[in-house]
N, C-alpha and C positions, 0 to 999 in steps of 0.2 A: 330649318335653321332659324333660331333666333335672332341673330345681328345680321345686318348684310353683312356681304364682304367688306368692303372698304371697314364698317366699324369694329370688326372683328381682326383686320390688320393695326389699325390705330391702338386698340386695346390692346394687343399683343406689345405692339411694338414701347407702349407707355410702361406696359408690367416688367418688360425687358431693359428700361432704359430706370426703372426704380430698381431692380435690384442691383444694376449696377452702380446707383449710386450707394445703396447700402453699402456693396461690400467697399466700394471706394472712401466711405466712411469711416467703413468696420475697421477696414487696412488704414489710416491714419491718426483714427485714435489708437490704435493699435501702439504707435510709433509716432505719437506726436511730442514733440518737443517738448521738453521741461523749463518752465519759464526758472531765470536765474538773475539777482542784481549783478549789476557792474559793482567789482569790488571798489574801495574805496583808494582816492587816489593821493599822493602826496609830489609836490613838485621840491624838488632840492637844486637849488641856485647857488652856484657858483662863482662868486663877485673877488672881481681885487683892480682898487683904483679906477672906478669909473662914476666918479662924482658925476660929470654931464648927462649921463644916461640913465643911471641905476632906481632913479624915480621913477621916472617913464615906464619904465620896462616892470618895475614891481608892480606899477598902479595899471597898466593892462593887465598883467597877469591876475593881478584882484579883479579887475573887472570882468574880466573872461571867465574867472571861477564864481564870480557870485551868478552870471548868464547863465550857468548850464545847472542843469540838475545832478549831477552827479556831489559826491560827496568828497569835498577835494580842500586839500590843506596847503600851506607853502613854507618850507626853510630857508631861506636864507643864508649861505654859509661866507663870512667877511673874511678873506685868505688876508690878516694883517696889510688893508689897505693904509696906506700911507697920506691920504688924503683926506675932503670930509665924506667918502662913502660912510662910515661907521655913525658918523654924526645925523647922516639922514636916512640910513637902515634903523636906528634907534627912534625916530620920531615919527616913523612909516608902521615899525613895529606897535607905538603907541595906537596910532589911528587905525590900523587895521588888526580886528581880532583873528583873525586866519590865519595870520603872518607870525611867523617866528625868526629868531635873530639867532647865529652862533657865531663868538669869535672864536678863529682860529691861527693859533700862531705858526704853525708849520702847517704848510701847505698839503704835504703829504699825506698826512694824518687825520686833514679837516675833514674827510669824508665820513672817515669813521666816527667820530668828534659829532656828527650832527645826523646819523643815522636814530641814536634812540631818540630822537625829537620826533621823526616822522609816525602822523600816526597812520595813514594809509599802510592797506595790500601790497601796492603798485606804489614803487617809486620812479620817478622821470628824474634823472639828472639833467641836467643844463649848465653845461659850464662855460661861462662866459669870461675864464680868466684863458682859457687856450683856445679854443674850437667855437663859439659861438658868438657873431658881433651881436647888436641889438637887433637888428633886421631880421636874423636869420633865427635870433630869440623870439620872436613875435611870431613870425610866421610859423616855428615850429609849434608854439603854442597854440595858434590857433587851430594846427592840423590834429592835435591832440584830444583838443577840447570840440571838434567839431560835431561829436553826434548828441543824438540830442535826446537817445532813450537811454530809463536805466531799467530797462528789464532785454534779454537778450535770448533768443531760442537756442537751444543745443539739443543733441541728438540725447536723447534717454540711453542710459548705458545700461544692458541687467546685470 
């Protein structure tokens, strides 16, 4: 016999623990995911009458969108505020280039009225004239924008 025992068990058992990672290899490139971007995003805000907030909340919103990597836009849709919302969506819409502005005079309608603006995949509504205060605007935001890759694995389909 060439090798003792013991080195003849070690070699055995090395040869046996490489072909298993072969084929543990072979079998994942087989079926390894397909890298894909995060499509692009667009957020559509929904304002009427909140002079006191509607800053705030726009200029997180900006801020959170220039944070992340993704590729993310924002509408603005002003349901005929009666107040100076309109006044300072107009001079927010100046300083920030991301930001777009739509007036809308009927309510019902704004939606559709500020859809061709979006240029995102993915649009996120937020409507903060029924369903969302400012707190619960921020927070949603920030559960949105929380990840922080834009490539994401999926299963390869044939």
């Amino acid at each position: 016999m060439f090798f003792p025992y013991t080195a003849s068990v070690i070699l055995v058992s090395l040869a046996m623990f490489g072909i298993w990672c072969f084929i543990k290899d072979l079998w994942c490139w087989l079926l390894r995911p397909q890298l894909m971007r995060v499509p692009s995003v667009t957020f559509l805000i929904m304002v009427k009458n909140i002079e006191q907030e509607v800053e705030e909340i726009i200029r997180y919103l900006m801020r959170e969108i220039d944070n992340t990597d993704l590729e993310c836009d924002a509408v603005v849709v002003d349901c005929s505020s009666e107040d100076l919302t309109t006044v300072i969506l107009t001079r927010l819409e100046c300083d920030m280039p991301g930001l777009k502005v739509c007036r809308s005079l009927d309510h019902s309608r704004s939606l559709g009225a500020a859809l061709p603006l979006c240029r995102g995949s993915v649009i996120h509504v937020l409507d903060t004239v029924n369903r969302l205060s400012s707190e619960e605007f921020m927070v949603t935001v920030c559960s949105l924008l929380q990840h922080d890759s834009q490539v994401i694995a999926v299963k390869q389909r044939d």
